[in-house]
Structures are given as structure tokens and as C-alpha cells.
C-alpha positions in Angstrom: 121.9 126.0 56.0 123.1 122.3 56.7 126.4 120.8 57.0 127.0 117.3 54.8 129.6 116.4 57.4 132.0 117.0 59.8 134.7 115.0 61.5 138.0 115.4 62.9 140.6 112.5 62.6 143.9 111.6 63.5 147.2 112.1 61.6 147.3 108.4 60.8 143.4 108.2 60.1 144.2 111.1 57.9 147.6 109.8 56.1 145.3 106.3 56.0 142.1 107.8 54.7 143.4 111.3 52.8 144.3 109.7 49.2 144.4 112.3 46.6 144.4 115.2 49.0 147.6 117.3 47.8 148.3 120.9 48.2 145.9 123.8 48.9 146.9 125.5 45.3 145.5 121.8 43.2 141.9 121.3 42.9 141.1 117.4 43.8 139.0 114.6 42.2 136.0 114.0 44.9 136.4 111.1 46.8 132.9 108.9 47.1 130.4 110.4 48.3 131.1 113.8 48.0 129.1 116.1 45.4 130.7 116.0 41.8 131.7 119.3 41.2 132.7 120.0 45.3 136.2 121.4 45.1 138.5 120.5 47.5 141.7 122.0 49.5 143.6 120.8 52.3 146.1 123.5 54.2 148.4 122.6 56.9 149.7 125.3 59.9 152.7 124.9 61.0 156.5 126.6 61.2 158.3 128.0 58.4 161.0 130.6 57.7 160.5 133.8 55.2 162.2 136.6 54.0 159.7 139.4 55.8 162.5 142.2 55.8 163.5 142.3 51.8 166.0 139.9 50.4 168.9 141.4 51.6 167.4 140.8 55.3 167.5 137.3 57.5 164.8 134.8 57.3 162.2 135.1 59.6 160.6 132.1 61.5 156.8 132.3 61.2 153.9 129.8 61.6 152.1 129.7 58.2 149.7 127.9 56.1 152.2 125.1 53.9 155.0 127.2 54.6 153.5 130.7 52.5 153.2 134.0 53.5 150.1 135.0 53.4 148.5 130.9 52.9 147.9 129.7 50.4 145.4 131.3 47.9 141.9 129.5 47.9 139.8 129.9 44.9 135.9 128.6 45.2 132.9 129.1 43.1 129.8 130.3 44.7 126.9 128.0 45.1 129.6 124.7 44.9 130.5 123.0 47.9 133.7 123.0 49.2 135.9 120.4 51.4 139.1 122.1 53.2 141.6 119.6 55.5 143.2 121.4 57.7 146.3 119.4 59.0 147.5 120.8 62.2 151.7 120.7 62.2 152.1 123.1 65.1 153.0 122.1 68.7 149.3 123.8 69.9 145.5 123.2 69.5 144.6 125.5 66.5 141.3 125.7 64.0 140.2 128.3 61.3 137.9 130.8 61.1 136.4 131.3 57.4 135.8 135.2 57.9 133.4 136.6 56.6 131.9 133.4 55.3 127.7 132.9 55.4 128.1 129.3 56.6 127.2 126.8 59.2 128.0 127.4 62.8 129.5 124.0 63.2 132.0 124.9 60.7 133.0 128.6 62.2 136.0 127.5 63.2 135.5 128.7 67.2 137.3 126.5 69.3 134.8 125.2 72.2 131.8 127.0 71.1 131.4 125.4 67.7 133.8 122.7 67.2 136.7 121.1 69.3 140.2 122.6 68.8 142.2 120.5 66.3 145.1 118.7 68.3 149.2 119.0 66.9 149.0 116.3 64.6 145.4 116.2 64.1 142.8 117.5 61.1 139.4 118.7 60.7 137.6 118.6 57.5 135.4 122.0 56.6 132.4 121.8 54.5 130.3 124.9 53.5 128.9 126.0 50.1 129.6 129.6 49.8 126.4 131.3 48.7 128.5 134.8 48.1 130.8 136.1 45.7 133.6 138.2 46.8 136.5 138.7 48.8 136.9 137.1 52.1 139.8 135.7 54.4 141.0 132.8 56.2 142.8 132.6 60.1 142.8 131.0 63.2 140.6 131.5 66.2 143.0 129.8 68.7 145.7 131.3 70.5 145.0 134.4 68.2 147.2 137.2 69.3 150.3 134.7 68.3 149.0 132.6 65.6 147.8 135.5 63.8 150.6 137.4 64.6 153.1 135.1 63.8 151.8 134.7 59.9 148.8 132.5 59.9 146.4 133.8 57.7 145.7 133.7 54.2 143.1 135.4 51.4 140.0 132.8 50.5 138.2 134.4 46.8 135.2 133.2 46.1 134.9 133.6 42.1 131.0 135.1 40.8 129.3 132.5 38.6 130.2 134.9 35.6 133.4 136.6 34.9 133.5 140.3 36.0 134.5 142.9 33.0 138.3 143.3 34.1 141.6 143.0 32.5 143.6 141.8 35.2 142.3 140.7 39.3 145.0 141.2 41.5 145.0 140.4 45.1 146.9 142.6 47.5 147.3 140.9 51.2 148.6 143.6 53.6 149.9 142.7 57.2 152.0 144.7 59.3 154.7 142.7 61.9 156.7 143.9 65.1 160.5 142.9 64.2 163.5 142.7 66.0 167.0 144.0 65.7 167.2 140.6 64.2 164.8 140.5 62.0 162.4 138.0 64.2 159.1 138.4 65.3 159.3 140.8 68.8 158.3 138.9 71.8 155.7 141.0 73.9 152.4 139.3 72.5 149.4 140.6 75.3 151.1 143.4 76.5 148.6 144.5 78.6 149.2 148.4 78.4 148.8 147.9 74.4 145.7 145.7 74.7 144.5 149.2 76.5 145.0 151.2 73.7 145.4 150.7 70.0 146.9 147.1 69.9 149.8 145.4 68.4 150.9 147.6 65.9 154.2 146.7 63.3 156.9 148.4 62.0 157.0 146.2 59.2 154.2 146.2 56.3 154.7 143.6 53.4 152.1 143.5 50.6 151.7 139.3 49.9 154.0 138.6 52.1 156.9 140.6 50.7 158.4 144.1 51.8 156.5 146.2 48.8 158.2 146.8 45.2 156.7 148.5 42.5 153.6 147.1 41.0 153.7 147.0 37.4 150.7 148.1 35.4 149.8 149.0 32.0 148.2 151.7 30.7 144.7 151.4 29.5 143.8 148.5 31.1 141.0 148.2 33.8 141.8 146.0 37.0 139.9 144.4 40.0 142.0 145.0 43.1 141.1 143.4 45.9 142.3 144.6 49.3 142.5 142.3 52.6 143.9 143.8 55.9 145.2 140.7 57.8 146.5 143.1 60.5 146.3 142.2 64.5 145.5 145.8 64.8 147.1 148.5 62.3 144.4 151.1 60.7 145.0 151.4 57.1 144.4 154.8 55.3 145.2 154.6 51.3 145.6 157.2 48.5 146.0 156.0 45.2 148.2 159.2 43.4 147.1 159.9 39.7 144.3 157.3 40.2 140.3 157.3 40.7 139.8 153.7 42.4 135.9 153.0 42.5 135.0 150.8 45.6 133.0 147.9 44.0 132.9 145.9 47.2 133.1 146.0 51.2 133.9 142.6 53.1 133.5 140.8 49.7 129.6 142.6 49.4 129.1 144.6 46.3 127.8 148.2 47.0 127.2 150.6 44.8 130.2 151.7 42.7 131.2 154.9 44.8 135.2 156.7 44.7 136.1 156.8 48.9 135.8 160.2 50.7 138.4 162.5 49.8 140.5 159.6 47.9 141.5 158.0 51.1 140.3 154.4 51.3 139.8 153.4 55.3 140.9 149.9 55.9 141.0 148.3 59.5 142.3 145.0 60.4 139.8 142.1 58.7 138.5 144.1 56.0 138.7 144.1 52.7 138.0 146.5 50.0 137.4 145.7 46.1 138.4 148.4 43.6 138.0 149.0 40.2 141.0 151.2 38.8 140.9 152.4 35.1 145.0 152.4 34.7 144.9 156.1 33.3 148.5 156.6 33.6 151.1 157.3 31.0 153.4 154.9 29.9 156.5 155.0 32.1 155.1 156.9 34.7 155.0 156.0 38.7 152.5 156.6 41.1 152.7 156.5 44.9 150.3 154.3 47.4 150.4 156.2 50.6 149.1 155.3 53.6 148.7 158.2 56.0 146.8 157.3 58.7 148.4 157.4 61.9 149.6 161.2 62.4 153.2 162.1 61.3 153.9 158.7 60.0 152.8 158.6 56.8 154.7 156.1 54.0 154.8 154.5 51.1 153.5 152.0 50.8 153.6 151.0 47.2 153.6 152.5 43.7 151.9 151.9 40.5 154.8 151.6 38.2 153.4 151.8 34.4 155.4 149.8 31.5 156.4 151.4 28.4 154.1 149.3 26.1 151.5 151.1 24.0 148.3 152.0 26.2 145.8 148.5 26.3 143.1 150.9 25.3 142.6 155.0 24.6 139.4 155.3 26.9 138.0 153.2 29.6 136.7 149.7 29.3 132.9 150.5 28.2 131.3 148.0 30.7 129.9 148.6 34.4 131.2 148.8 37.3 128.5 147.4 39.2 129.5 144.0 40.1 126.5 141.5 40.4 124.2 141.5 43.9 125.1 138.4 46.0 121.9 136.3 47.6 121.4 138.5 50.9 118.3 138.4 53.0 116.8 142.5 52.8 116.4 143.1 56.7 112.4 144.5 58.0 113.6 147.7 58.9 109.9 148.7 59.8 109.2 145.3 61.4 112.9 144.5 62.5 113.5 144.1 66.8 116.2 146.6 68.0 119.8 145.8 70.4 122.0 148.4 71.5 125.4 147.3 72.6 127.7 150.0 73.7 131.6 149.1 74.0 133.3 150.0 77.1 136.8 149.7 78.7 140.2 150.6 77.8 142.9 153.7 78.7 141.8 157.5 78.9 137.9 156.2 79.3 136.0 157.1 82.4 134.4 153.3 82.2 138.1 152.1 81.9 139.2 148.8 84.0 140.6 149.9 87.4 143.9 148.7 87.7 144.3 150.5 83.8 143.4 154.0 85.3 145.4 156.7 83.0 148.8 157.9 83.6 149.9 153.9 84.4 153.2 153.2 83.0 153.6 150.8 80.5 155.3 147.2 82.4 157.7 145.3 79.9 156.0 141.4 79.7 152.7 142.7 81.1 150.7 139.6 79.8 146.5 139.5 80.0 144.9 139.3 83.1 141.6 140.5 84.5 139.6 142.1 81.6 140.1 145.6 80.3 137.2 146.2 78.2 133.1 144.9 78.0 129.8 145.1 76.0 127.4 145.8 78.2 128.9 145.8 81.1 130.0 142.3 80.4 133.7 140.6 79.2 134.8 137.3 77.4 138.2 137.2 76.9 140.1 134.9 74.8 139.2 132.9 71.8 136.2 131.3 72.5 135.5 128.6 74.7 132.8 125.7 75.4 129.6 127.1 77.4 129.9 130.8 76.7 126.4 132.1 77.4 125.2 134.2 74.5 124.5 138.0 75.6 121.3 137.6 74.0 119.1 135.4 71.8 117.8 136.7 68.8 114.4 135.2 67.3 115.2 133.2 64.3 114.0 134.7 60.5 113.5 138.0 62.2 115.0 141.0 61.2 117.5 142.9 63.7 118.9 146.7 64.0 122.0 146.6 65.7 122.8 150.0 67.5 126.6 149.5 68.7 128.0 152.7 70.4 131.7 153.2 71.2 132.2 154.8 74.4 136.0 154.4 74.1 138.7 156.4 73.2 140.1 153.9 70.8 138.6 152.4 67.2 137.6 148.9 67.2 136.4 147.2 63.6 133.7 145.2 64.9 133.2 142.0 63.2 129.9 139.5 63.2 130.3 135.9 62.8 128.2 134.0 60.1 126.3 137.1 58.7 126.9 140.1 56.3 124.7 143.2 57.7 123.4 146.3 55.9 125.5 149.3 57.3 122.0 152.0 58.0 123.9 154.5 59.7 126.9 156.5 61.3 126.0 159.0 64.1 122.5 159.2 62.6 123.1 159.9 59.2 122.4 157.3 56.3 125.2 155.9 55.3 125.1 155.7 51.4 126.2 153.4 48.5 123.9 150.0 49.6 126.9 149.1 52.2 126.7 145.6 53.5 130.1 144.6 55.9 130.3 141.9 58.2 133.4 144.0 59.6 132.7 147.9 60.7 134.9 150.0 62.0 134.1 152.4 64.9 135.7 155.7 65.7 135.8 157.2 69.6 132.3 157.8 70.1 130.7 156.8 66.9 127.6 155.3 67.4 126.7 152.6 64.0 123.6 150.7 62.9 123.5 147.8 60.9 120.5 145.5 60.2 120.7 141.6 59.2 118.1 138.6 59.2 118.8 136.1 61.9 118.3 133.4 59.5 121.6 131.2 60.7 121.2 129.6 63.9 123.8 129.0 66.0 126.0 130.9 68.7 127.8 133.4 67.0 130.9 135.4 68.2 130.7 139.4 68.1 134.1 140.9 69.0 136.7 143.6 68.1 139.0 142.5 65.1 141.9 144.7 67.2 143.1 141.0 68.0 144.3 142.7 71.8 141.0 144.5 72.7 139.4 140.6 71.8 141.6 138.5 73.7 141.3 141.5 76.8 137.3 141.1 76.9 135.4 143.3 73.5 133.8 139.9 72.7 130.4 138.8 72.7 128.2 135.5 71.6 124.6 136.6 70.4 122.8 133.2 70.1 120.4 133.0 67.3 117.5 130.5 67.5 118.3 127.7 70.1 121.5 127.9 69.6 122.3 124.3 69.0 125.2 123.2 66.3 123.3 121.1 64.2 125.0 118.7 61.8 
């Protein structure tokens, strides 16, 4: 992979240089030099205010991408290149991290480790050409546990070179936000008895940014629903009532068209799910979303609310739901070279931290500190930072098996910078369906391997997506090749 170029500037270069850079929603004429059909994007982060609680509730101040809750949507085309200015309006460093995005390491968006943080008042021009299809995300790497928390995030789509067989591709953004009695964002971020356990976890869920209403559908028609978890740490566990979603895609992979265990779709924070749903329903009928994952709190949290117009179509669309294969390198399972990583740390484990021994009462403003949890017997903690050593190099072009074993009490969706893997297996059985992820979510004790080609080079972060457990130590840098950031 190579990078055409990659700069940072000043606000005044930017305001002096940036003609015919608009909004994040209009696609741009190139400026010279670019490629032709390069489509292009700028985003600015920075304070707003939103209505998080309903309309009926006060405004909420947030730090978001041009104001919007989630950011703004960003639509590319696989195989074309794309050129993203992000503007920084807040009053700290910031970048962003393309997750789940097969590009170069200088444009990972890791502050120190692949590029410098971008400076309030400051941009930093992105370029990657997405060679995927699929669903995939967008969010800082900086400061995380606030910026994230606070609203910065936002869903990135790349389209497939052909249209997929659908009626209707909707886009649901779920986050989940710890409000006050006043309907602002709780104070508290880096609680350290919470970065011990399960994370920052809401009491508020809004679907795109809004408190969830009924969604309206019509019967007969097929749609592509595309599911994105921006969460700091809330599990998600969905059942569709009436409905027989088919899960056409895992972190924006396709895998083969498969309906979830038991109806019950598992969704942890930063990953994303794409479902085909034949709207079977009768006209003027509702149908629950329900997430029940965490015992004794189930809700609602949406419903499919049907219209009263004549069915689209008697029978299902007559076309497959296979969507097409994306340009992954197959992993040499025979050949491949094997790491085991085992995650460590954390409350009500006997490798847990010793000033977090169990029975500890939770302090009020506890903020991090010494680490709480390791790989290996190692800790990074934060966001990422210049001279991390890398746990370990992996050979370039080779093939790896990635044994990662949880030896916690907790879950932790484990994400991999700059690669998609093959999911092989879960407690040593195959895992079916031809799952790739670049995001996989680990019980207490479950013990995953996935397989990928080292064929990015680069230092590349491996850390828990529980935004806490990261920022407390569950972070890694496996260095692939020689490591350097070549532009």
C-alpha cells in the first residue's frame, strides 16, 4: 500500500490553500494533482449542542463532527481514492482513526505512533483508497475516553462497485451516553473502579443520534440494515420480533448469509453488523427491537412500524443474499507462524492489578493511574504515543494464527489495526459462516483464533474497544515488517 501524500497545515494555510473544500455531506471537484475521480470530504471536530434526551428534553453540549450526532455520513467507492480534511475546532490535540479500514499506517490516525496529533486550529489531510466494501466507522484516537464519549464519532460506508439487490439501505448508528439530572454529559470519565470492570456504560441509547422512534417500513420490501456500535463500552444483544434478519456482513466483511444464534444478534462496542431483512410483516403491524443483554434490564429499543400501503411484493425479492467477496489475502493456515496473547488484569481476577484487589469500594473521581490490565504480562495505557515498542514483529507477507485467550472476568471486543482477520475458532470449535472481523468479542475465558496476512507494514495498535480497559493498559503494538511509516 502507498500513501500519495500526507501533510498537516495550519488554520490559515488551510483557509489560504483549502478552496472548494465544503462540507463533509458534498462531494468536491479535485484540486490539481489529485486523481480525477478521488472523492473528497473535509469534517471538522469541535463543540455543539443536541437534543440527546427527546425533544421535549434540554440540549446537550457535545463535541461532534460539523455539529452532527453521529458525524457526518461519509460515502466512498471502493478502489477510488479518497481525501478527508479534518479541521480541528476543539481546544485539544485530536486525529481520527478510520476503523476498520485496510489502509496505510501513516494514515491510522494514532497519535505519536503514526502521525502527529492535529493541534486546535490545525488540519490533516487523509488519503487511502479503500480496497473493501462494507460498513466501517470513523473516531478519534486522542483523548478517547472523552472525545468518544462526548459524541465524536460517525459511520464511514464504503459503496460495492455494483449495487447490492435491496429496496431500501438504512444505516442505524447506536451509542449509549451517561446523562445527568440535567440532561448533560456525567462527569466521571476514567473512573478507575469502572475501567476494572465493564466500562462506561449509559443510561441513554439513541439510534442516529436521536432517542429511538418507530422506524417505518413497508411490507414486502427487502432492506440492507447496517448496524454500528459507537459505544465506549455497552454490549449490545438484538432481537428482531416477527423478523428473520440474515447477517450478510461482520465489520463491513461479507460472510456467508447465516440468521444469528437463537435470533439474538451480539454487538459490542466498534462492531458492526449488516443484515438483510425480508419486511414480512403485515400492513399496520409493529414489531419490537429488544435488546436484552445485560440481566434484568432488558428494553426497547426500537420497533419496526409497518405503513398501511399495499405489500411492495407478495414473496421475497428473488435475488441472493450473498453480498460480493471483498479483495482479502486467504491466510497459510498450514504454513502460517502462531502468537498467543492472553489478556490479563481487571476486578474478581486472580492476575488482577494490586491496588484493584476485590471487595475495593468504588472512590467518586477515581481518575487512571498505574495500569489495571496487560497482554502478556505487559501494559500501554492511553492512546498511543511516539516510541511504543511493538510486542512483537511479525514477518512481512507471512501468514499469522492469533491465539488471544481472556483470562478475565470481563468481555473485551478486541480490535486490530489495518487488517481484517479470518475468525478460525472459539474455544476450539470452528467457527462457521467464512467470518472475517477486524473487531472480536471475547467472553470470560474464551479463548479465539483468527488468522490474517501480514501484508501492511507498519506498527499497528491491538487493544480492547471497552474504551476504559484501553486507556487502563489492554493495548498492544504488533509491528509488522520494519515497522517504519513510509510515505
Amino acid at each position: 500500500m502507498t500513501v500519495i501524500s500526507n501533510f498537516a497545515l495550519s488554520r490559515r494555510e488551510f483557509l489560504r490553500a483549502g478552496a472548494g473544500l465544503v462540507a463533509a455531506t458534498a462531494v468536491l471537484k479535485p484540486p490539481p494533482g489529485f486523481a480525477a475521480d478521488a472523492v473528497e470530504y473535509k469534517i471538522t471536530p469541535g463543540s455543539g449542542q443536541v437534543a440527546l434526551g427527546g425533544k421535549k428534553g434540554p440540549l446537550t453540549d457535545v463535541w461532534a463532527y460539523d455539529g452532527r450526532i453521529p458525524g457526518p455520513e461519509i460515502r466512498l467507492r471502493q478502489g477510488r481514492s479518497a481525501h478527508i480534511v479534518v479541521e480541528n475546532r476543539l481546544e485539544e490535540d485530536t486525529t481520527v482513526h478510520w476503523h476498520g479500514i485496510r489502509l496505510p499506517n501513516a494514515m491510522d490516525g494514532v497519535p505519536g505512533l503514526t502521525q502527529p496529533p492535529i493541534k486546535p486550529g490545525e488540519s490533516f489531510v487523509y488519503e487511502f483508497t479503500p480496497p473493501d466494501a462494507g460498513t466501517f466507522w470513523y473516531h478519534p484516537h486522542a483523548d478517547s475516553l472523552q472525545q468518544l464519549g462526548r459524541g465524536l464519532a460517525g459511520a464511514l460506508i464504503v459503496e460495492e462497485a455494483e449495487p447490492v439487490h435491496v429496496d431500501r439501505d438504512l444505516l442505524w448508528v447506536l451509542t449509549d451516553w451517561r446523562l445527568n439530572s440535567e440532561g448533560q454529559i456525567a462527569s466521571g470519565f476514567g473512573n478507575r473502579m469502572e475501567a476494572a470492570m465493564s466500562g462506561r456504560v449509559g443510561n441513554v441509547v439513541t439510534l442516529n443520534g436521536k432517542v429511538p422512534g418507530d422506524q417505518s417500513m413497508r411490507a414486502g420490501e427487502r432492506v440492507r440494515l447496517r448496524l454500528v456500535n459507537t459505544s465506549l463500552a455497552r454490549i449490545m444483544a438484538l432481537k428482531f420480533e416477527g423478523h428473520s434478519p440474515f447477517i450478510v456482513a461482520i465489520d463491513g466483511q461479507p460472510c456467508d448469509p447465516h440468521e444469528p444464534d437463537g435470533g439474538r444478534l451480539l454487538l459490542g462496542p466498534a462492531m458492526r453488523i449488516d443484515l438483510i431483512i425480508d419486511m414480512q410483516g403485515a400492513p399496520g403491524s409493529r414489531h419490537v427491537v429488544v435488546d436484552d443483554y445485560y440481566d434484568g434490564l432488558s428494553y426497547e429499543l426500537t420497533a419496526l412500524a409497518y405503513t398501511t400501503q399495499t405489500p411492495l411484493r407478495k414473496s421475497p425479492l428473488d435475488a441472493s443474499l450473498r453480498l460480493p467477496g471483498n479483495p482479502l489475502p486467504e491466510p497459510d493456515i498450514r504454513n502460517a507462524e502462531r502468537l498467543e496473547l492472553a489478556l490479563q488484569g481487571g476486578m474478581m481476577s486472580h492476575t488482577a492489578a494490586d491496588d484493584m484487589k476485590p471487595g475495593m469500594q468504588a472512590m467518586p473521581g477515581m481518575t487512571a493511574g498505574r495500569a489495571l490490565w496487560s497482554i502478556n504480562g505487559t501494559s500501554m495505557t492511553g492512546d498511543g504515543h511516539a516510541g511504543m515498542p511493538p510486542l512483537v514483529t511479525l514477518a512481512q507477507g507471512r501468514s499469522h494464527i492469533v491465539s488471544m485467550r481472556n483470562d478475565t472476568a470481563w468481555w473485551h471486543p478486541m480490535h486490530l489495526h489495518g487488517f481484517s482477520f479470518r475468525v478460525l475458532k472459539r474455544n476450539g470449535v470452528a467457527v462457521p459462516h467464512n467470518q472475517w472481523a477486524d473487531t472480536v468479542l471475547l467472553a470470560p475465558r474464551d479463548v479465539v483464533e483468527v488468522a490474517f496476512v501480514a501484508d501492511n507494514p507498519g506498527d499497528w495498535m491491538l487493544h480492547c474497544h471497552v474504551t476504559d480497559h484501553q486507556m487502563a493498559g489492554l493495548m498492544t503494538v504488533l509491528r509488522v515488517g520494519n515497522g517504519r511509516n513510509k510515505t
